[in-house]
N, C-alpha and C positions, 0 to 999 in steps of 0.2 A: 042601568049601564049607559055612561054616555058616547054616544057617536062621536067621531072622529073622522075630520073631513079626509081623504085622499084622494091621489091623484095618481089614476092610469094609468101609463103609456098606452095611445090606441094607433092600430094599423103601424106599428114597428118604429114610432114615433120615441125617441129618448126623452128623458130630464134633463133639463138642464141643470148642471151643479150649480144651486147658486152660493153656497158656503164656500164653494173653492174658488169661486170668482171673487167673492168676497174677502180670501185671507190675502188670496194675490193682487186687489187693489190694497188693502191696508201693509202688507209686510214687503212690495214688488213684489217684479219678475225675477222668475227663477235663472238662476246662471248653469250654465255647462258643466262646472264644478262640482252639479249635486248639491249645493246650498240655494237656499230661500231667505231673504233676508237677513245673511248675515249667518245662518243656524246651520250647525251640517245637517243635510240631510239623509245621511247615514251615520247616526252615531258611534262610536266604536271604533270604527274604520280608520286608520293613519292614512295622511293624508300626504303625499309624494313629495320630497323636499327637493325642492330647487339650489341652486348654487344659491343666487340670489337671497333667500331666506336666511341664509348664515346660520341654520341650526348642524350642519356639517360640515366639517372641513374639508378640503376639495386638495387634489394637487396633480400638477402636471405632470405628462409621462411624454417621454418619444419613443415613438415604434415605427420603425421603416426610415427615417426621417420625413415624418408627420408626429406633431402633440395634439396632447389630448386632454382634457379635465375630467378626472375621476375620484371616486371618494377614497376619504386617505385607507378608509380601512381594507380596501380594494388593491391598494398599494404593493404592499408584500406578498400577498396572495399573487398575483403575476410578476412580480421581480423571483423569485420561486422559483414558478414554471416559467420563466425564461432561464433560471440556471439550470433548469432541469431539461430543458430542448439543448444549452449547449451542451454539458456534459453526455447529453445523448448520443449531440454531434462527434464531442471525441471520443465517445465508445465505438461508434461506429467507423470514423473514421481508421481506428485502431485494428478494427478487425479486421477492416481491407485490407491494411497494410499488412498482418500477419496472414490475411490469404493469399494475398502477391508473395508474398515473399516463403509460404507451405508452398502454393503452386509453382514457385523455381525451383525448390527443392527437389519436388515431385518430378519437374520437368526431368532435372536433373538425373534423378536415381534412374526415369525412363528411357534416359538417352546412353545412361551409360551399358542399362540391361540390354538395348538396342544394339550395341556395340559388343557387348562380350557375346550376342547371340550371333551378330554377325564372324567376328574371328571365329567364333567354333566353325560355322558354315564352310568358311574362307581357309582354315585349319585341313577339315577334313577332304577339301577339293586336292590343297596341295599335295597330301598326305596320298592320295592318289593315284598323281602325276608323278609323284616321288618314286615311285616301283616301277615305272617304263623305262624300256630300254629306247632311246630313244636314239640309239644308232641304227637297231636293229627295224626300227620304227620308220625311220630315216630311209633305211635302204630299200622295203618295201614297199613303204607309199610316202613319197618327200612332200608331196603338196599336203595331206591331210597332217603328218607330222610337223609341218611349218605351222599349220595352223594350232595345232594340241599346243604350240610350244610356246608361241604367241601368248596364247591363255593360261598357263600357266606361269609365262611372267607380270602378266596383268594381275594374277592372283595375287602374286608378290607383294607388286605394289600395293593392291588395297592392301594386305594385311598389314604393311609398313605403315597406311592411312590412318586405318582402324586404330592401331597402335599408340598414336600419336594423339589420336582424339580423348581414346582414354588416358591419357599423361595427361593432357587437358582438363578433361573435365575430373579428374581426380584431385589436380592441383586444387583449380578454384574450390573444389567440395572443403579440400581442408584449409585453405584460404576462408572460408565461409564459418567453418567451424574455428578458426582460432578469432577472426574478426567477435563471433556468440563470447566465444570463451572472454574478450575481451572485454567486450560490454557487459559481460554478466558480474565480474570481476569489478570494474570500473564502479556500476551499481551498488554490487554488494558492501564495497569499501565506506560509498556516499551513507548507506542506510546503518552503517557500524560506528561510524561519523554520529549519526542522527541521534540514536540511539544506547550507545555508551559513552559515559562523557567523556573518562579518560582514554578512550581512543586514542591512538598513537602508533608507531615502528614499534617505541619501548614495552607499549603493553602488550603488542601483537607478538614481540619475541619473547614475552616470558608467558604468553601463553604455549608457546611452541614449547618449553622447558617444561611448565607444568603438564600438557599431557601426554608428554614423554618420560617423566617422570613419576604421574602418579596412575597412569592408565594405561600405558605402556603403546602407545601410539609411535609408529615408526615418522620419521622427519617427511620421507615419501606421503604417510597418508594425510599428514596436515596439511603438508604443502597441496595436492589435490581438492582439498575443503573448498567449493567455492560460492557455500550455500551458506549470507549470513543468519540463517538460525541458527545453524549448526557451531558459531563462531560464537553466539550467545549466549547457548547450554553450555558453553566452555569456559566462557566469562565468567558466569553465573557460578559455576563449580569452582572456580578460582577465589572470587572472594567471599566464598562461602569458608574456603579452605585457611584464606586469611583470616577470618574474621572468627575461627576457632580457634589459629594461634593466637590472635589476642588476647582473647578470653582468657584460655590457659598461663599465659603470661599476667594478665592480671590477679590472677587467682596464685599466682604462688607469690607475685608481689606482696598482694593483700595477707596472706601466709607469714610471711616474713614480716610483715610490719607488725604484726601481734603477737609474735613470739618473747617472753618477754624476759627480762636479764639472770642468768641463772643468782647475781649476789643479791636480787628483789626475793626472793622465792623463800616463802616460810618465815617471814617478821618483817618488823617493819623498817624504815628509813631509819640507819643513821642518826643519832642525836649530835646538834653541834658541840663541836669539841673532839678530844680523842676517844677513838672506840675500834675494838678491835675486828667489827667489821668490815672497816675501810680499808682501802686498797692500800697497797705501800706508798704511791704516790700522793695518795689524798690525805693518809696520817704522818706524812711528812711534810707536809707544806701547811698542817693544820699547826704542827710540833713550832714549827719554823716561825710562826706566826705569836704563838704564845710565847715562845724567846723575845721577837723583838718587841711586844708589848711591854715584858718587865723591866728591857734595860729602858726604855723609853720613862 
């Protein structure tokens, strides 16, 4: 068996590599890149594309106003979610708006239960003062009857106040609601527009006839309709209702066109010349014809 020279490490002394010193004079030094001479030095591994490189295409964006260069395939993935942060923004914007305008509402209904709780109050104070005799009041104690009396024209007043507030805010309530009624209406016309083509006055009044006619709908309850589905399923039932007259119409057309001559029925066509099938008119201008043949 032959020996084989080696070498130690003594007292905590390394080796030195000399094979690795040896490939790094032959191939250089190594780069930061993880390659040695040119070779990756992790194979497998993709390796991070630059603009520079040209192996992706690149394209600019503005955000904030500041641009930016990014990969194209990165592109539509955030033109996306920026359509999707606005339409966020008009969702939300949207529902403020219908919370301002629920919380007027609300104010409103508050303000008015506020008011009819007050006239009852104000109601039953007068209702009070109304059963004094207030002569008799008068003549017993005139300074404290001055004052009862005072205060029950003050009542007055406010109930006149009270009164007038709710005229007020009653108005505006239905102010409020004819203003809805009108936009809703306004809307519903645009979306009947959108969505049936022949839209029109003319379609819209003969739908009032058709279902008054076949569904028995008062002119009252059409005219109330201000929901275009509801104007759609009407639509819909309309020329459905056409489009079985036609049918029927074609079919007794198509009837009538194959019904066939009762002088065809049971032999055949006429032979030229005279024959006693033929009409009076056709064996007289056949007759007519072999006349003028012989005097010719």
């Amino acid at each position: 068996m032959e020996e084989t020279e080696t070498t130690n490490p003594v007292e905590g002394e390394a080796l030195p590599p000399a094979e690795v010193e040896e490939r790094e004079e032959k191939n250089g030094p190594s780069t930061g890149s993880g390659r040695a001479g040119g070779e990756e030095a992790y194979p497998g591994l993709p390796e991070a594309v630059s603009d520079e490189d040209g192996d992706e295409p690149f394209e600019e964006i503005e955000r904030d106003g500041r641009r930016a260069r990014i990969p194209a395939w990165l592109k539509p993935e955030l033109m996306m979610q920026a359509d999707y942060t606005r339409k966020t923004q008009e969702l939300a914007e949207a529902r403020r708006a219908f919370e301002a305008e629920r919380g007027q509402v609300e104010q409103a209904s508050q303000a008015e239960l506020s008011a009819h709780a007050n006239l009852s109050l104000i109601d039953r104070q007068i209702g009070h003062y109304s059963k004094v005799d207030w002569n008799a009041w008068h003549d017993s104690d005139p300074f404290e009857a001055q004052k009862a009396f005072a205060q029950f024209q003050l009542l007055k007043d406010a109930r006149a106040q009270t009164l007038g507030a709710l005229a007020q805010l009653h108005q505006e309530r239905t102010l409020r609601a004819q203003q809805d009624t009108a936009k809703r209406i306004e809307q519903g016309a645009a979306e009947l527009a959108r969505d049936i083509k022949d839209w029109s006055p003319t379609t819209a009044a003969k739908l009032l006839d058709f279902g008054q006619s076949h569904y028995g709908f008062s002119r009252e309850d059409l005219d109330g309709i201000d929901d275009p589905r509801l104007v759609k399923v009407l639509h819909a039932a309309f020329r459905w209702e056409e489009h079985q007259q036609k049918q029927k119409a074609a079919q007794s057309h198509a009837a009538a066109q194959t019904t066939r001559p009762a002088a065809k029925v049971g032999g055949a066509s006429p032979k030229p010349g005279l024959d006693d099938r033929l009409s009076a008119d056709e064996w007289l201008r056949r007759r007519n014809e072999q006349l003028r043949k012989r005097r010719g």
